[in-house]
BAVEX-667384 format. One line per 8 residues: their letters; for each residue x, y, z of C-alpha. Coordinates in Angstrom, 2 decimals, always signed. Layout:
N
a	X:Y:Z  ...
END
This chain:
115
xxxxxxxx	-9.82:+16.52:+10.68  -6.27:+15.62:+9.92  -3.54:+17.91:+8.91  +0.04:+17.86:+8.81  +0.86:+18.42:+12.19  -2.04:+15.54:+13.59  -2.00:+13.40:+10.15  -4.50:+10.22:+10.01
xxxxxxxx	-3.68:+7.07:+11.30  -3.80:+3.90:+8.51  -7.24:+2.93:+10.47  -8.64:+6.32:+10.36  -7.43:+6.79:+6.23  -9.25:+3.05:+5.85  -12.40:+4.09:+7.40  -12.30:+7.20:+5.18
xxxxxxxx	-11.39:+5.20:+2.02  -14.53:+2.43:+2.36  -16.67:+5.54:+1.73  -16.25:+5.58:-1.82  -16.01:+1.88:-2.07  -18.96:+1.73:-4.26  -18.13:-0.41:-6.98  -16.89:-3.44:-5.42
xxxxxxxx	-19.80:-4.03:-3.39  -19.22:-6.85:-0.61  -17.90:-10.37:-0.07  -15.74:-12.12:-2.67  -16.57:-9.11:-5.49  -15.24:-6.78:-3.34  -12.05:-8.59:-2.95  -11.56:-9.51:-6.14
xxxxxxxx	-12.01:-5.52:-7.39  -9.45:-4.63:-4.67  -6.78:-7.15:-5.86  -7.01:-6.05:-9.51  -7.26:-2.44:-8.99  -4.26:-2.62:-7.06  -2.39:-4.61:-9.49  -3.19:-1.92:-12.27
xxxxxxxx	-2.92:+0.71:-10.06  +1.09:-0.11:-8.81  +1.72:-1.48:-12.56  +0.93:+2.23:-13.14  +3.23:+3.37:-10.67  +6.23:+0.99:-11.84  +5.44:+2.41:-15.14  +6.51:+5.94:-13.86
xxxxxxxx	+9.17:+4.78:-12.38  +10.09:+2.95:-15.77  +9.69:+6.13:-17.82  +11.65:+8.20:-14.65  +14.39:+5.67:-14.73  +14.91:+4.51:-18.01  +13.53:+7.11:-20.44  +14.80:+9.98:-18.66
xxxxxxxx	+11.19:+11.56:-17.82  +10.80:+14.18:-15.50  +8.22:+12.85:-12.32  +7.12:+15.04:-10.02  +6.94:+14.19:-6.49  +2.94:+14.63:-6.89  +2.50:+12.24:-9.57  +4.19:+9.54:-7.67
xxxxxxxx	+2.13:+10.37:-4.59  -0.86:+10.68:-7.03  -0.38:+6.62:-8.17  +1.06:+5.58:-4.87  -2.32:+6.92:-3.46  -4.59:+4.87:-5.35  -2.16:+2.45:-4.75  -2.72:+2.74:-0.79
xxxxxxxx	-7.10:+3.25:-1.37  -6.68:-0.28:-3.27  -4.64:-1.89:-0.40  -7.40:-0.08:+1.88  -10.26:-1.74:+0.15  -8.10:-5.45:-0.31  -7.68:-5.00:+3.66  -11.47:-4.49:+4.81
xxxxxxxx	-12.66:-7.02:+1.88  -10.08:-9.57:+4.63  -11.47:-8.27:+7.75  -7.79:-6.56:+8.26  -7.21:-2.86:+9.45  -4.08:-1.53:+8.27  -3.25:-0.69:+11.35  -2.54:-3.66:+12.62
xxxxxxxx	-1.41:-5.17:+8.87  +1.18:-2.39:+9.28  +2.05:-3.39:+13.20  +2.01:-7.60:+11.72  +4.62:-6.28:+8.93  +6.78:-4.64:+11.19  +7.00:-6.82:+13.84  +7.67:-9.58:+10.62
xxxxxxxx	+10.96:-7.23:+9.72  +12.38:-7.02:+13.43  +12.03:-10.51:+13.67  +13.91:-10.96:+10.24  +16.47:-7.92:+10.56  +16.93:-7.53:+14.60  +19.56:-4.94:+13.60  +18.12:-3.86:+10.31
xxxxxxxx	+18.64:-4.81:+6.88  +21.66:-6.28:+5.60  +22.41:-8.63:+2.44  +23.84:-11.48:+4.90  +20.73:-12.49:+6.66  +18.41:-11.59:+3.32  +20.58:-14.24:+1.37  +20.16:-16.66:+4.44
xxx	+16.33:-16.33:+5.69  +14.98:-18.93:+7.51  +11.21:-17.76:+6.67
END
């Protein structure tokens, strides 16, 4: 089992995650549950950061983490609905950002992307 010193990888947390998959079922239901649940689920988290930012609301670090992981089970489920593990989604993305920002970010090449 994972801990903090050996945490999961984004395959292992994905293969975890489909267990309580239930409700989606398979095929095109499953994908379409995933996308809306993880709609709702970050326009709950931009709502914190709303009420954090703009109301003055105190957020604890565990209720962000809280949203952000349903967030993550949601882009879990969206991923294996594709046939994607995160693992490599996560690899795809970052190999997408060195590509774009060779020496990391700056507001240069954002304004001037080619892709």
């Amino acid at each position: 089992m994972a801990d903090k010193n050996n945490p999961l990888t984004l395959d292992e947390y994905q293969s975890l995650a489909a267990r309580t998959a239930g409700a989606g079922g398979n095929g095109e239901r499953r994908l379409i549950i995933a996308a809306l649940g993880l709609a709702g689920e970050a326009g709950e988290f931009a709502n914190l950061v709303k009420k954090h930012t703009a109301h003055g609301h105190a957020i604890s670090p565990e209720t962000f983490a809280d949203e952000l992981g349903d967030v993550l089970w949601y882009l879990a489920e969206a991923a294996t609905s594709c046939g994607i593990s995160l693992g490599d989604l996560a690899q795809q993305n970052v190999e997408k950002l060195r590509r774009r920002y060779p020496e990391g970010f700056s507001d240069e090449r954002s304004r001037n992307r080619e892709d």
